[in-house]
C-alpha positions as CSV (number, residue, x, y, z in Angstrom):
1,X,154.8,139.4,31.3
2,X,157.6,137.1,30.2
3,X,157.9,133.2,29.4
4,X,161.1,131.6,29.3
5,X,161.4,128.4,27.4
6,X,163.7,125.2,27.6
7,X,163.7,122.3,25.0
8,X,165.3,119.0,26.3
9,X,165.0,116.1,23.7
10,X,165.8,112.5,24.1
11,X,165.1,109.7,22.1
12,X,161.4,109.0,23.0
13,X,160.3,112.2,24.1
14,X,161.1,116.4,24.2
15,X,160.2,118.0,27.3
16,X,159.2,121.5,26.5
17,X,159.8,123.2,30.1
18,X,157.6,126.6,30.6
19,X,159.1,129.6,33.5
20,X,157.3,132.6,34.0
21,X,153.5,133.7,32.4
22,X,151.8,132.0,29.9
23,X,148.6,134.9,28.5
24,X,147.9,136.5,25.3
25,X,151.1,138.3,25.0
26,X,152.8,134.8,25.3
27,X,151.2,132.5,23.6
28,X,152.7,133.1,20.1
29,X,155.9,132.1,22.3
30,X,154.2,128.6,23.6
31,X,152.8,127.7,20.1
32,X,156.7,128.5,18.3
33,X,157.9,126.3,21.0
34,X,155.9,123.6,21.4
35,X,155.9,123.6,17.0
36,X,159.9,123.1,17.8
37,X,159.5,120.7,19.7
38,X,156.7,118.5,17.5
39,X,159.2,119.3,14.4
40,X,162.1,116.7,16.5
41,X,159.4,114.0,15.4
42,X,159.5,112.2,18.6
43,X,156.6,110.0,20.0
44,X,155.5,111.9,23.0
45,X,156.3,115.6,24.0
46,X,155.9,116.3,27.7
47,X,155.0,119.6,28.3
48,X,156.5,120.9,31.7
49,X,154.4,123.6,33.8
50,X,155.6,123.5,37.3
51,X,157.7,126.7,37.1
52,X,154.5,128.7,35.1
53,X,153.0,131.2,37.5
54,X,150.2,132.1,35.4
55,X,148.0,130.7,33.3
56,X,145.2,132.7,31.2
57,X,142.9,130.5,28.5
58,X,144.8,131.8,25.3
59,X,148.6,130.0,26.6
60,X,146.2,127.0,27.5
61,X,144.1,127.2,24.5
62,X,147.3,126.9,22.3
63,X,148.3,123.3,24.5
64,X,144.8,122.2,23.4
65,X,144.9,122.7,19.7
66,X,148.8,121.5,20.2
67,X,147.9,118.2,21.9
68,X,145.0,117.4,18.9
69,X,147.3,117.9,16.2
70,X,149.9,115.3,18.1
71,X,147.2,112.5,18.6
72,X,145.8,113.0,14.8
73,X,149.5,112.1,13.7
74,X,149.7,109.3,16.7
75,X,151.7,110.9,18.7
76,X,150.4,112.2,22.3
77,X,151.3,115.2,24.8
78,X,151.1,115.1,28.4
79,X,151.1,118.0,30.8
80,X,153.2,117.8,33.8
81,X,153.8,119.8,36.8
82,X,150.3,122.2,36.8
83,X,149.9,124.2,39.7
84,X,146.4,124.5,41.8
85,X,145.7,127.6,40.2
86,X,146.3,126.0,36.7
87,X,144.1,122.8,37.2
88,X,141.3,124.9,38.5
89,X,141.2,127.1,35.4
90,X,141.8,124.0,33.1
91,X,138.4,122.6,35.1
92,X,136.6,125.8,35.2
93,X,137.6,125.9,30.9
94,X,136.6,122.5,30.9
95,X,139.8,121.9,28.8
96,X,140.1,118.7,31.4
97,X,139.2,116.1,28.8
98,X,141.4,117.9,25.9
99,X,144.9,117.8,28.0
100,X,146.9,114.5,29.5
101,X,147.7,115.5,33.0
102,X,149.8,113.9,35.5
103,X,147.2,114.4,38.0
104,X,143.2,114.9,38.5
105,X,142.1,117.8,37.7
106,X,139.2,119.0,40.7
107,X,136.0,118.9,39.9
108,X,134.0,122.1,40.2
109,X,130.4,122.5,41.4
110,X,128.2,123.5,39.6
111,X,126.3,126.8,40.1
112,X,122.9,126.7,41.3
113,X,120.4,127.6,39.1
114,X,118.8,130.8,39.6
115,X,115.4,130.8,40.5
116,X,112.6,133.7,40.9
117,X,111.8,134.9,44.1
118,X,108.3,133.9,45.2
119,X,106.5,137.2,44.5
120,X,108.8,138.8,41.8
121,X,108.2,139.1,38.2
122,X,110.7,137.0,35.6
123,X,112.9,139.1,33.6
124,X,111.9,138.4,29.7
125,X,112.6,135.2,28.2
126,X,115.0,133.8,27.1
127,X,113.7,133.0,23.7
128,X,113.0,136.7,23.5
129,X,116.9,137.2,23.7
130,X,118.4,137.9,20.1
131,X,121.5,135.9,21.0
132,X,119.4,133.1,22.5
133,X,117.8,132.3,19.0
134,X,114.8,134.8,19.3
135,X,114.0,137.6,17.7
136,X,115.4,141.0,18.4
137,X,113.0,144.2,19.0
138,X,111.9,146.0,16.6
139,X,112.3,150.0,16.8
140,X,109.1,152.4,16.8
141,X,108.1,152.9,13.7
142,X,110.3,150.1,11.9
143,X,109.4,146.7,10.1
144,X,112.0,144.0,10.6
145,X,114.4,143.6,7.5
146,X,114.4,139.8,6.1
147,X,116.3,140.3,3.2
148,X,116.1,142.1,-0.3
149,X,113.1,144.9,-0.4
């Protein structure tokens, strides 16, 4: 995949104007960029996404961390021209609150809780889940290891 960029400074502001895809592969090209354009020292940068065909988390994850270092020096970012497809991942990231957009970005329903079937068993707990903050099974055979012997 390939992202083109274009840096057009004025006196206020830089827009920083993405074409093509923004993904892993890119986003060392958004960050050197957008660090460009935060290096001309202007108030605001307005990041341009209308001609961006893709979006993946990383390219979007890198406007995030981006737009927090601005506003902790005073300075702000603001995200112009995203596509459907680009709000709707920003929502279903919930990245919404971290970027300035021109526009609303949709709210998503939630997903509905899933609940047992009258008549079925419950898979195990989640308590019982290692990742979930319980403990993890022990093997045949084996005591648990807490530390030195």
């Amino acid at each position: 995949m390939s992202l083109n960029v274009a840096l057009v400074p004025g006196p206020d502001q830089v827009i920083v104007r993405f074409t093509g895809d923004a993904d892993l592969s890119t986003a060392p090209v958004i960050t050197e960029a957008l660090g460009r354009a935060a290096a001309l020292g202007t108030r605001q940068v307005v990041v341009d996404v209308a001609t961006t065909k893709f979006w993946d988390v990383s390219g979007l994850h890198a406007l995030v961390v981006f737009t927090a270092e601005l506003l902790a020096e005073g300075r702000s970012c603001r995200v112009v021209g995203a596509l459907a497809d680009t709000r709707r991942l920003i929502g279903l990231a919930s990245l919404g609150e971290h970027l300035a957009l021109d526009g609303p970005v949709p709210v998503l329903p939630r997903r509905p809780v899933a609940r047992p079937r009258p008549g079925s068993t419950p898979r195990s707990s989640p308590s019982a889940h290692p990742a979930r903050g319980g403990q993890a099974p022990v093997a045949a055979g084996r005591r648990p290891f807490h530390g030195r012997s």
